[in-house]
C-alpha positions as a LaTeX table, in Angstrom:
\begin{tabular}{lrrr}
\hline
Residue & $x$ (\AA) & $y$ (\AA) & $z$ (\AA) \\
\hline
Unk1 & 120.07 & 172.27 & $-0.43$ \\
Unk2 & 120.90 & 170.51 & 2.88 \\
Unk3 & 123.45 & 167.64 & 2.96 \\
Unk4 & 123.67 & 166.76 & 6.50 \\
Unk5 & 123.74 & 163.11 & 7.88 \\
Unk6 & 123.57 & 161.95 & 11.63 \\
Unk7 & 127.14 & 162.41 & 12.67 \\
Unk8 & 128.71 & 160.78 & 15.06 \\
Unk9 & 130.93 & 163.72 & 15.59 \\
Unk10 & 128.24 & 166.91 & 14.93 \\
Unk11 & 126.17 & 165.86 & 17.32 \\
Unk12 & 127.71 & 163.45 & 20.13 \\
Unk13 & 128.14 & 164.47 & 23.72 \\
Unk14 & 130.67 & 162.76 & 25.78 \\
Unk15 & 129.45 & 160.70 & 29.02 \\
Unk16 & 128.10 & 162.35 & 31.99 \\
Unk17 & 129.94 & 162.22 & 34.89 \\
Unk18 & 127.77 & 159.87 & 36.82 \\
Unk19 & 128.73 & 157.73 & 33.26 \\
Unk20 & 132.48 & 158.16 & 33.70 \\
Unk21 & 132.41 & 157.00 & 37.39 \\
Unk22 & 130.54 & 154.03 & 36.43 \\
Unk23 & 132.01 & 152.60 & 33.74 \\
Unk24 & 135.81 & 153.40 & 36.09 \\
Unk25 & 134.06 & 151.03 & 38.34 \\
Unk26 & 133.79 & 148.43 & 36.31 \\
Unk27 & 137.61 & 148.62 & 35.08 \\
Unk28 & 137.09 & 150.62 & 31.69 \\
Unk29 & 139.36 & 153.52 & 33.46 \\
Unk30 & 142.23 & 152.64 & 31.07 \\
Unk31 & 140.06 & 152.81 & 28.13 \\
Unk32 & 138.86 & 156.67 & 29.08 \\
Unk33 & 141.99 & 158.01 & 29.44 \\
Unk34 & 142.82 & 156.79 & 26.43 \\
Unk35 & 139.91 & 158.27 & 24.53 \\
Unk36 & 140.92 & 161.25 & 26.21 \\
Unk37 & 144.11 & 161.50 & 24.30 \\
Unk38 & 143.19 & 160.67 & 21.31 \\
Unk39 & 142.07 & 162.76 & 18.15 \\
Unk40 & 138.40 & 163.65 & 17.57 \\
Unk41 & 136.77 & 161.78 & 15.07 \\
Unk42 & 135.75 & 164.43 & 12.41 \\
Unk43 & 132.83 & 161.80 & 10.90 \\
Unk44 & 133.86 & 163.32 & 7.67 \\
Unk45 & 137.64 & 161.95 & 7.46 \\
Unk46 & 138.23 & 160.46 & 3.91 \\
Unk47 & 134.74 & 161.27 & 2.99 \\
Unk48 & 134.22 & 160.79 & $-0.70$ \\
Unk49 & 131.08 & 162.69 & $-2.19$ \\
Unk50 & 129.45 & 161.95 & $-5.50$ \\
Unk51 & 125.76 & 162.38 & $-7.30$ \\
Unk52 & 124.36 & 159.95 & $-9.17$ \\
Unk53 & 120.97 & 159.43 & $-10.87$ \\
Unk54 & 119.86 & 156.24 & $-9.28$ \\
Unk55 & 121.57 & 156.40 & $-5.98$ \\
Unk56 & 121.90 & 153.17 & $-3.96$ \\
Unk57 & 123.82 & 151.81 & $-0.92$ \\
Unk58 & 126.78 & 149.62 & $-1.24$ \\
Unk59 & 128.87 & 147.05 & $-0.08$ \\
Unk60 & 132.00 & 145.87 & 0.42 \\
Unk61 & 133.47 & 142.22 & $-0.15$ \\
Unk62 & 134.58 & 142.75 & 3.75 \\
Unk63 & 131.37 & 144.31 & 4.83 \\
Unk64 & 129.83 & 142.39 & 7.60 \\
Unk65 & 126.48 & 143.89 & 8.29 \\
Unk66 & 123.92 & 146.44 & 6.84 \\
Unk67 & 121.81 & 146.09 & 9.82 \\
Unk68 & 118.54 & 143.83 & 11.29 \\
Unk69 & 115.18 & 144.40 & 9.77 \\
Unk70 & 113.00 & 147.37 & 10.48 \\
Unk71 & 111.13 & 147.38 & 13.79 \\
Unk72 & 107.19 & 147.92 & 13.26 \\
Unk73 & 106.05 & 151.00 & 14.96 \\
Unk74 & 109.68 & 153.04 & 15.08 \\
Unk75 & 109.58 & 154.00 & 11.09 \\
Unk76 & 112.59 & 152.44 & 9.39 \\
Unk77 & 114.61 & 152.32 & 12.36 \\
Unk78 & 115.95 & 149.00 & 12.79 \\
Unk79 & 115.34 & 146.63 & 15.54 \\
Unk80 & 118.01 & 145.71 & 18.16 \\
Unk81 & 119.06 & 142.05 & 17.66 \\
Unk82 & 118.55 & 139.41 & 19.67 \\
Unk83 & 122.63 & 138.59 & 20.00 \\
Unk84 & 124.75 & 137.71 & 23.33 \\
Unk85 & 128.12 & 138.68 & 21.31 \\
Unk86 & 129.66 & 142.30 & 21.86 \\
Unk87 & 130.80 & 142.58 & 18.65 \\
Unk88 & 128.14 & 141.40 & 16.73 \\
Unk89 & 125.75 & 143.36 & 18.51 \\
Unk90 & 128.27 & 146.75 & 18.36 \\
Unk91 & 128.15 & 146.15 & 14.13 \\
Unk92 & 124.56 & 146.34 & 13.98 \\
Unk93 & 124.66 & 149.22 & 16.27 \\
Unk94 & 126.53 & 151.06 & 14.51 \\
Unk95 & 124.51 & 150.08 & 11.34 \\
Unk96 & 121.46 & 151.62 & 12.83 \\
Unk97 & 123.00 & 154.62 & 14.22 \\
Unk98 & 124.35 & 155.65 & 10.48 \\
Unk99 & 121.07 & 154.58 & 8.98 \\
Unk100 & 118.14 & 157.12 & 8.93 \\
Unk101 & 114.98 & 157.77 & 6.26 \\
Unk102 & 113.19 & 160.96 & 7.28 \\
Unk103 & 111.12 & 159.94 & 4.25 \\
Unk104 & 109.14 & 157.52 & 6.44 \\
Unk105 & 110.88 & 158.34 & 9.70 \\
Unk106 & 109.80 & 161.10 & 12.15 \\
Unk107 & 112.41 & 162.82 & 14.59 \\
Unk108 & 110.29 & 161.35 & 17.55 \\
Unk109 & 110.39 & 157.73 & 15.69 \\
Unk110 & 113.84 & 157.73 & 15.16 \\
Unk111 & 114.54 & 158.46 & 18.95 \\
Unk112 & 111.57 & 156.05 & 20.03 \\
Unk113 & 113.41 & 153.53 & 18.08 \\
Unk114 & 117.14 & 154.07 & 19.00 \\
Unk115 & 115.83 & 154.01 & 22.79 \\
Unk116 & 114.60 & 150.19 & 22.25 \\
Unk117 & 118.65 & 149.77 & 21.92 \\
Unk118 & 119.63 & 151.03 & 24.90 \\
Unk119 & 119.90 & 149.02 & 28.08 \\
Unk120 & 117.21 & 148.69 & 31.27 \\
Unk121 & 119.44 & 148.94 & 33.65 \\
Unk122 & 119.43 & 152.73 & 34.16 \\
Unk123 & 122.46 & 152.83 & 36.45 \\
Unk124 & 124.59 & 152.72 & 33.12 \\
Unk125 & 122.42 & 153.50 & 30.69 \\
Unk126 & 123.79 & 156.98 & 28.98 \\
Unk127 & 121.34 & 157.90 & 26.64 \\
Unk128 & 122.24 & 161.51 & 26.07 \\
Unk129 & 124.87 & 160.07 & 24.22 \\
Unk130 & 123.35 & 158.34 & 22.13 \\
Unk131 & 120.02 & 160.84 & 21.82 \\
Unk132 & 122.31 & 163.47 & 20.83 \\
Unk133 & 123.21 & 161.68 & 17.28 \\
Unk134 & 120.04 & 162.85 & 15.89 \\
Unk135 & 119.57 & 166.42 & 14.79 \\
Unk136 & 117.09 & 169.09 & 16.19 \\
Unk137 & 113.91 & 169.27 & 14.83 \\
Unk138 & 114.25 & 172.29 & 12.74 \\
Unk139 & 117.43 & 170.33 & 10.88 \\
Unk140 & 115.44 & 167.22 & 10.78 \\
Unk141 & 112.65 & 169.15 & 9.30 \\
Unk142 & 115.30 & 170.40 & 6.28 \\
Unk143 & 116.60 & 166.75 & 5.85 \\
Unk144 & 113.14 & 165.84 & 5.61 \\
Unk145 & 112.41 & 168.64 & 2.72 \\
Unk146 & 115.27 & 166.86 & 0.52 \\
Unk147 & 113.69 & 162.86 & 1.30 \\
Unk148 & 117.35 & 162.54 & 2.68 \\
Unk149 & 117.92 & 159.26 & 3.65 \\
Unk150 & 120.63 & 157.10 & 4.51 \\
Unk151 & 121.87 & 153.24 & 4.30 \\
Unk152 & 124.96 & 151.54 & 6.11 \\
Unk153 & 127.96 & 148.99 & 5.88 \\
Unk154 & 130.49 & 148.20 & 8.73 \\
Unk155 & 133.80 & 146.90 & 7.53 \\
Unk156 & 135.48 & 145.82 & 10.50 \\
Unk157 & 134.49 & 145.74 & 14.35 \\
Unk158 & 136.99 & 144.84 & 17.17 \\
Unk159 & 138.01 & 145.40 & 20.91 \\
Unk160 & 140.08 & 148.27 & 21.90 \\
Unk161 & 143.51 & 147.64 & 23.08 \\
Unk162 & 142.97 & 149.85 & 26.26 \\
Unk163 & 139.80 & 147.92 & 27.08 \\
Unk164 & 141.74 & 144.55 & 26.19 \\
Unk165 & 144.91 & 145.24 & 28.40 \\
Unk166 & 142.45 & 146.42 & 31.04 \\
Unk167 & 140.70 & 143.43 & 30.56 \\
Unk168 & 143.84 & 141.68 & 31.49 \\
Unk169 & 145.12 & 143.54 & 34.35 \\
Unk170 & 141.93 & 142.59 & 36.32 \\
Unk171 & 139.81 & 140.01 & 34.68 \\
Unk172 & 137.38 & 140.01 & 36.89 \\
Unk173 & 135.98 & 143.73 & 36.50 \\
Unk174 & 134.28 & 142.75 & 33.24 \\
Unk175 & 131.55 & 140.50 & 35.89 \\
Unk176 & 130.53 & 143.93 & 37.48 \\
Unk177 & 127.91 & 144.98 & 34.60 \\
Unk178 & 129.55 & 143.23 & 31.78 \\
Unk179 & 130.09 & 146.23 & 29.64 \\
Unk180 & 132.46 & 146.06 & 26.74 \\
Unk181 & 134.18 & 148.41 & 24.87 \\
Unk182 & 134.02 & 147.92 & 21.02 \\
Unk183 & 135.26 & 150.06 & 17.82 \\
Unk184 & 133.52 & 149.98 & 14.82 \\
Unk185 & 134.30 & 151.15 & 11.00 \\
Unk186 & 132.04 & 151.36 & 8.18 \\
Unk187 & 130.59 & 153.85 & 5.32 \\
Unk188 & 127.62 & 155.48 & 5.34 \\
Unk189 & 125.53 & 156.26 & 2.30 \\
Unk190 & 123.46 & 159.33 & 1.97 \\
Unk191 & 120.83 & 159.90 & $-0.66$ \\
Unk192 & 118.85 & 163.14 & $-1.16$ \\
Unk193 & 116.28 & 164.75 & $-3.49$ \\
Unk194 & 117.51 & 164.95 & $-7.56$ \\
Unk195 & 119.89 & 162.77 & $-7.39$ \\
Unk196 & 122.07 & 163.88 & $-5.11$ \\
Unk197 & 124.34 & 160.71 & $-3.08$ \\
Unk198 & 127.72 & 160.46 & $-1.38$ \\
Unk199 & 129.70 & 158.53 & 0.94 \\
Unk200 & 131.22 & 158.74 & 3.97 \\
Unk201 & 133.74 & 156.54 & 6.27 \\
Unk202 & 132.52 & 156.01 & 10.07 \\
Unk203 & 134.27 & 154.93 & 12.83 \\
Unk204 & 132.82 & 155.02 & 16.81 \\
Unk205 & 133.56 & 153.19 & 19.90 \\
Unk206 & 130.45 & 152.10 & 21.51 \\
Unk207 & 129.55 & 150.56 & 25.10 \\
Unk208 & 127.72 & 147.11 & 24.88 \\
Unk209 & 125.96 & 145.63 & 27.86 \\
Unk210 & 126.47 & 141.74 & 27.44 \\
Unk211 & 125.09 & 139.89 & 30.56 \\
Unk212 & 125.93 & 135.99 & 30.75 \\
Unk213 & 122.22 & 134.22 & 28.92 \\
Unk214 & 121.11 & 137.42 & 27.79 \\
Unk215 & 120.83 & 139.43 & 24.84 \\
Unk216 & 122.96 & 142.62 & 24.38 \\
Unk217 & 122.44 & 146.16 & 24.79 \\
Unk218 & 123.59 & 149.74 & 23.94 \\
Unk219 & 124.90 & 151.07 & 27.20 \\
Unk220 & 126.78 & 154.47 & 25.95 \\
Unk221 & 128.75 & 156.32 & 22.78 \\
Unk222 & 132.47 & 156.93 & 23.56 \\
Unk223 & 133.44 & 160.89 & 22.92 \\
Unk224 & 136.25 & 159.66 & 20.69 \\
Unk225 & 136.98 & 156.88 & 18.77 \\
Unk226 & 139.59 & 154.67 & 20.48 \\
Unk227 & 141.85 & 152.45 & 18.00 \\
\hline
\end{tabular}
């Protein structure tokens, strides 16, 4: 019986380099080679496993979001919100990239609906990275066999210290494309067939796109997590 869930580590890629020169431009250098040195997040780290007869998600008393309502059309993938704050906007992200239901969810709706996160502005839009979170078809298929599903908290979201003391050093990068580098921690709840549940801690670093009067968008997933 499959037990797999849309990892963050399984199935990320790390940014093209068209990405990498990009996002240097616009003073997140520091915060690369820093990701660069740091440890791979496993997705599975401190994952706790258990089965239960009436599985649900839960919460904890510091968990912030479980993610925006479902968007009509893209199965029960959840609809970007209409936020102008980085963080706010990276915690429902990250809600809706850990959430799944292949119970009501096809493959091609869960990628039609994580693409309505991403931003317009193709010149740093990386959506490999974020495409590659969801599994190939034939594992989808499986998931889908078992009415695996999935449901997700975020404990804590916050801004790198490499993107903060880049921030610093040159203030003004940030005005380029107003992408910001945040880190976000949660669980994830996974529910299949008979009963079967368990838990597992997340943690990514995403890229938001916040333009000045605008809402935000997903511009990228970081390779590793950055603390």
């Amino acid at each position: 019986m499959p037990k797999r869930s849309l990892s963050l580590s399984g199935y990320g890629l790390g940014w093209s380099t068209r990405q990498r020169v990009t996002v240097i431009a616009i003073g997140l250098a520091v915060l690369l080679a820093l990701a660069a040195a740091v440890a791979l997040v496993t997705g599975r780290t401190g994952t706790s496993t258990s089965r239960t007869t009436s599985p649900s998600a839960t919460s904890s008393p510091n968990s912030v979001i479980a993610g925006p309502k479902p968007s009509a059309g893209a199965g029960t993938v959840a609809k970007p919100p209409p936020v102008a704050d980085p963080v706010a906007f990276a915690k429902a992200a990250a809600a809706m990239l850990w959430s799944y239901d292949t119970r009501t969810t096809s493959r091609d709706q869960q990628l039609a609906g994580m693409k309505a996160w991403l931003t317009s502005e193709t010149k740093y839009a990386d959506w490999p990275s974020i495409a590659a979170q969801v599994p190939d078809p034939v594992l989808w298929s499986r998931m889908a066999d078992q009415d695996q599903y999935t449901t997700a908290t975020v404990d804590e979201a916050h801004y790198p210290s490499a993107f903060k003391q880049a921030l610093a050093d040159d203030p003004s990068a940030i005005t380029e494309a107003y992408i910001y580098a945040v880190t976000v921690t949660g669980k994830q709840q996974i529910v299949w067939r008979k009963g079967g549940a368990g838990a597992e801690d997340r943690s990514v670093t995403l890229a938001v796109q916040c333009r000045p009067n605008a809402d935000c968008s997903l511009v990228s997933l970081a390779p590793r997590v950055v603390p």
